[in-house]
N, C-alpha and C positions, 0 to 999 in steps of 0.2 A: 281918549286913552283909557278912561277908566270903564267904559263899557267896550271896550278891546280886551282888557283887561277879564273883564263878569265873565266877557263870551265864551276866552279859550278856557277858563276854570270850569267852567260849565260843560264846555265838549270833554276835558279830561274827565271829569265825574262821569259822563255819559259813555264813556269808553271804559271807565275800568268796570263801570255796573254793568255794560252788555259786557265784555270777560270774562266779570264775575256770575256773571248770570247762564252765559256758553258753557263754562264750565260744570256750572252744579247739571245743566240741560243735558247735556253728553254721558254716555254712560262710562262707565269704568275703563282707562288707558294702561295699560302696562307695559313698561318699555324693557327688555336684556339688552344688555349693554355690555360685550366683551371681544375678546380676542378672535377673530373668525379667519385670520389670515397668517398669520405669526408663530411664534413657539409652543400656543398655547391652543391654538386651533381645534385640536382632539380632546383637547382638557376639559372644555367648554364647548367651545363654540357654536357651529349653527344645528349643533345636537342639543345642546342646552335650548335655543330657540326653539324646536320638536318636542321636548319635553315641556315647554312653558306651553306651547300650544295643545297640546295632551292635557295639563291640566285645566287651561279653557274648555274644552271638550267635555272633559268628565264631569265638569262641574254643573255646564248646561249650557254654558255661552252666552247667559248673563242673569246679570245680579240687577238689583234693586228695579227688577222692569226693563233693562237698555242691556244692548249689546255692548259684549264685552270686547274690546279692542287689545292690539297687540303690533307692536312696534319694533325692529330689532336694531342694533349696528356694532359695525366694529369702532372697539376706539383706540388700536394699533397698539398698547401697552406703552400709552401715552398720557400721562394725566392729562395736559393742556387741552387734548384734541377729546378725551373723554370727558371734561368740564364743559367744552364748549358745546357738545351733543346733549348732553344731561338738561344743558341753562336752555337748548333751543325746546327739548321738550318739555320743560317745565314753563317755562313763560309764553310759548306760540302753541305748542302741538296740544298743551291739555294731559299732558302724561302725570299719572295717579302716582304711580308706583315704578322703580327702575331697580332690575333684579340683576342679579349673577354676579357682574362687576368683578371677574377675572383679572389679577394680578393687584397686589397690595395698594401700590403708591397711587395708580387711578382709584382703587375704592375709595382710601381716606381721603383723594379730594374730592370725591363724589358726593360722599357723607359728609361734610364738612358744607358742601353748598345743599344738597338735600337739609341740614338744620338749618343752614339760611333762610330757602326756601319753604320750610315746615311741610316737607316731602318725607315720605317712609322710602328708605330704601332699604331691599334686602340682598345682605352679599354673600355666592356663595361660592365662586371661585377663587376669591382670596383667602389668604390665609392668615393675615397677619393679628395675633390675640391683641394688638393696641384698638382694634376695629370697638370692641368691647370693653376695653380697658382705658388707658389716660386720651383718649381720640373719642371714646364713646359719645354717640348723639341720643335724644328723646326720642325721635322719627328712626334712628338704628340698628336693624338686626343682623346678625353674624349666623348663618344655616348648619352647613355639611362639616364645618371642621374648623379648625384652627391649630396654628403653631405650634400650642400648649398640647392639645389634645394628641398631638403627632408625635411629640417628645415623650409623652406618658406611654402610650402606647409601643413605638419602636424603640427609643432611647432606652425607655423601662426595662420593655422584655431582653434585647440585646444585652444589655449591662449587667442584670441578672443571671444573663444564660451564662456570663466568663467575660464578656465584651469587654474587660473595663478600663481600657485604655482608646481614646476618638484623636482624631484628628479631621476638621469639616473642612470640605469643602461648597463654598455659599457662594451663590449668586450674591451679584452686589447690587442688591437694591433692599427694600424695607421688608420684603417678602424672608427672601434669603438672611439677614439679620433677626429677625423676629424669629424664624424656625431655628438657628443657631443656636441664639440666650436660650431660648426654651428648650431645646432637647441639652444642650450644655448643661443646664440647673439641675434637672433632672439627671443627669448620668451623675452628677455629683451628689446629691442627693442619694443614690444607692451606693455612693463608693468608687465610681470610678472617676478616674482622671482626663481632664485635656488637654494633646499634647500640643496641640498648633492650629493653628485654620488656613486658610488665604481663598478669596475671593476672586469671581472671575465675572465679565463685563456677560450682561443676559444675551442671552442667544448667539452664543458664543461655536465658531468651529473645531476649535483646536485647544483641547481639553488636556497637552501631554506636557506644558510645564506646570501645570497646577496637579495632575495625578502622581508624576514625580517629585514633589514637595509630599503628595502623602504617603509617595509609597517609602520615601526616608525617613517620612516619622517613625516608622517602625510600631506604628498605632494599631490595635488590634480590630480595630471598625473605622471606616473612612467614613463618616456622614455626606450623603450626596444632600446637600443643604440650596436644594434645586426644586426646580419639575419643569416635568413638559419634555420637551426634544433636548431640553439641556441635559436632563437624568439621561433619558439613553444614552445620548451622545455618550456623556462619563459614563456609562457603562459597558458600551460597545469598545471605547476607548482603553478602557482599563483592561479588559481582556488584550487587546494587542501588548501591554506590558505584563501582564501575568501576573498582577496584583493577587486576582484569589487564589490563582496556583500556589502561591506564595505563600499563603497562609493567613492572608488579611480579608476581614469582612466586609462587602460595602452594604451601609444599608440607607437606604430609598428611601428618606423620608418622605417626602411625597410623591408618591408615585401610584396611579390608578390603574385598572383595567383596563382602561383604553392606552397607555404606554405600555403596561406589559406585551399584548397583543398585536402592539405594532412593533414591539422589539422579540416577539417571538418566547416559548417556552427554551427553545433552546439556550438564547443570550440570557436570558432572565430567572429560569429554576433557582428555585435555592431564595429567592431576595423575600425578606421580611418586611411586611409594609403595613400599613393603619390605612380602613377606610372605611366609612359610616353609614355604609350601604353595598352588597353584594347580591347578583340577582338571583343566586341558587341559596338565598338563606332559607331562607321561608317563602310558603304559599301564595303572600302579598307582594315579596318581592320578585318570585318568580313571574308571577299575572301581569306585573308593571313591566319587567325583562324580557317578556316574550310580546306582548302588544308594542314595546318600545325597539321590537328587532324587526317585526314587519313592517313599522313605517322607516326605519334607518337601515335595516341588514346588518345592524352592530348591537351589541350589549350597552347599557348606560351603564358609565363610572359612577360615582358617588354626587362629582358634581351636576350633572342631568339629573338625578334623580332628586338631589338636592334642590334646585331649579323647581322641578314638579312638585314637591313637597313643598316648597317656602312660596309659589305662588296658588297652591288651591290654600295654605292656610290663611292667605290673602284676604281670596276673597271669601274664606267663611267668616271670614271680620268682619267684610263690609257687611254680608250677609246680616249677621251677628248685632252689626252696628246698627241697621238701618239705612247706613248713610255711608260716603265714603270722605266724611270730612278724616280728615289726619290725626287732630287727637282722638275720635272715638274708636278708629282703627288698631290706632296704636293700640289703647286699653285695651279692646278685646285680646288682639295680637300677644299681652301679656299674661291674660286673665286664663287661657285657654289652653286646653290640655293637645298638644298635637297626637294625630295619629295619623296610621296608614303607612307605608311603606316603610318609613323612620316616627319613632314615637316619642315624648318627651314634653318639655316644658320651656316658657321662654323665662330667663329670668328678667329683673329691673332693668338693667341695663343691656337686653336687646339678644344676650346668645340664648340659643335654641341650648336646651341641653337634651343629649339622648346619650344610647350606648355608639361607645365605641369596637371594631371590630381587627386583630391584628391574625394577619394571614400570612402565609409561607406559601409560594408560587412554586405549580407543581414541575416535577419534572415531565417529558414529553411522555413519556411511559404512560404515566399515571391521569392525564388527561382523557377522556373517553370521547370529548365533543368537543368542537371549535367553541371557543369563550369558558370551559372547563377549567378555570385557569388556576381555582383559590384551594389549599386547605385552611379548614379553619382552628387557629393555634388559641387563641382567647380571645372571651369578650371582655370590652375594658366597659365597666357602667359607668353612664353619664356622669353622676358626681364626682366621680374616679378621674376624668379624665378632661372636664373642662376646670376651669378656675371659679370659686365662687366668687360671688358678689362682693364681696371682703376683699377677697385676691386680687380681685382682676383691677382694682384700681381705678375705677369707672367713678367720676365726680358726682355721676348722681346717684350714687347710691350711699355718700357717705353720709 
């Protein structure tokens, strides 16, 4: 019994050191992990994976000696089913890094087992400021935007402009709560009031008793406290009742260039929106714009290019590091000034800080070229418009 006992101790040891050993041998894994089927499909999805493979490309296709890998899947805008994707690539497939992570509630369980795991994961299709805040991990970063950043930006400038009466309308999930408080705090913050809210189940068809709950608030901005096919939807929707005829504002808190696009300048002129990358800003991001339309035929939103952004600063860590152990990544990942398409800094607890940018969607007139879509109204700078290290609540930084 007791050399039954030596032997299977002894195969265990010898399993976890060949693992441990396969792992460090293999070169660098990267997995996206998001919505490629769902509400959120054009948000992300398998353009974000075109963009994560763009910045394998540009970067050389590998680090430390060994080809760089790349891995992708849907995880339906399901935590359970994106946990259980995440645990097989981290304990079977050898996956470093798992990127993008579309929609709230799968990120923070992604991140929550990514610190189990002492895995870096970087998110950049969610949005919710708890990612960095009282949810924040060591191995955590939060990329192209956040809740906070959204409400500074549209909440701000609206409220400003006369806005100052809201009434939201929120997806009900963590996403939709998160962008709520936060543009809520903010409109109050400048003075304006909130008259009501109500909530509607994600990916939803039938957007006309929660538009009539806003359009009797008598609110002078309806927060669409959404994205994805749910914003158009409510905005497609809202025009069949004559809400703007009416005299009420909607404004889009999240809402990209790839929704506007698929909802047309016509349905869309006019709408105010925040987004932390545009490909007619500048030289860098047109160069990215126009190489990311001849492998797709489309323009990247904020989140693909966020994707391509948060994984070449990856692997200039590894780079950086030597190594792709997990804490020296991290540190560089902190230590290090990002550039390139989006520029800026990562603070302690894991958010990327850069400028923010808030745009007014053109009429059809004023459009000269298909993707022509943005003016641009102000740039919000990064300290402006994320939360500091103070703010954001984040256990490890106190």
């Amino acid at each position: 019994m007791k050399y039954r006992f030596l032997f299977a101790a002894s195969a265990v040891a010898a399993l976890c050191f060949t693992s441990s050993s396969f792992a460090q041998a293999q070169g660098v894994k990267i997995g996206v992990l998001n919505d490629q089927s769902g509400v959120y499909a054009d948000f992300g999805g398998k353009w974000s994976v075109e963009a994560a493979r763009m910045a394998i490309e540009d970067f050389g296709g590998e680090v430390l000696g060994k080809k760089i890998e790349l891995v992708d899947a849907d995880h339906q805008n399901k935590p359970d089913v994106g946990v259980s994707i995440a645990r097989k690539w981290y304990d079977v497939d050898g996956v470093d890094m798992i990127a993008e992570l579309t929609t709230s509630s799968v990120a923070l369980a992604v991140q929550d087992l990514s610190k189990e795991k002492k895995k870096i994961d970087m998110v950049v299709g969610a949005g919710t400021s708890r990612l960095t805040g009282d949810s924040c991990s060591p191995y955590g970063f939060h990329w192209a935007y956040d809740t906070h950043a959204l409400g500074v930006g549209t909440g701000g400038a609206l409220t400003k402009a006369g806005g100052d009466t809201w009434f939201f309308l929120t997806a009900d999930y963590a996403f939709g709560y998160s962008l709520e408080g936060d543009t809520a705090a903010i409109v109050k913050e400048n003075g304006g009031k909130v008259l009501g809210s109500v909530r509607h189940p994600l990916n939803t068809s039938d957007f006309s008793s929660f538009l009539l709950q806003a359009q009797s608030s008598k609110a002078k901005v309806i927060g669409l406290a959404n994205a994805g096919l749910d914003t158009s939807n409510s905005i497609k929707q809202a025009a069949e009742f004559g809400i703007v005829q009416g005299g009420q504002k909607l404004a889009a808190l999240l809402f990209t260039l790839a929704e506007v696009n698929g909802l047309g300048l016509q349905a869309a002129q006019g709408l105010v929106l925040t987004e932390g990358y545009y490909w007619d800003l500048d030289d860098k991001s047109r160069d990215f714009g126009n190489r990311f339309f001849k492998k797709t035929g489309r323009m990247p939103n904020m989140i693909q290019a966020g994707t391509y952004s948060a994984v070449l600063a990856y692997l200039n860590a590894v780079k950086a590091a030597g190594t792709k152990d997990t804490e020296a990544v991290t540190a560089k990942l902190k230590e290090t000034p990002v550039t390139g398409i989006m520029n800026g800094k990562v603070l302690r607890n894991g958010r990327f800080i850069h400028d923010m940018y808030l745009f007014e969607v053109k009429k059809p007139s004023e459009s000269k070229q298909p993707w022509d879509d943005y003016k641009l109204l102000a740039t919000v700078p990064g300290d402006k418009a994320f939360f500091t290290e103070a703010q954001s609540g984040c256990p490890l930084v106190k």
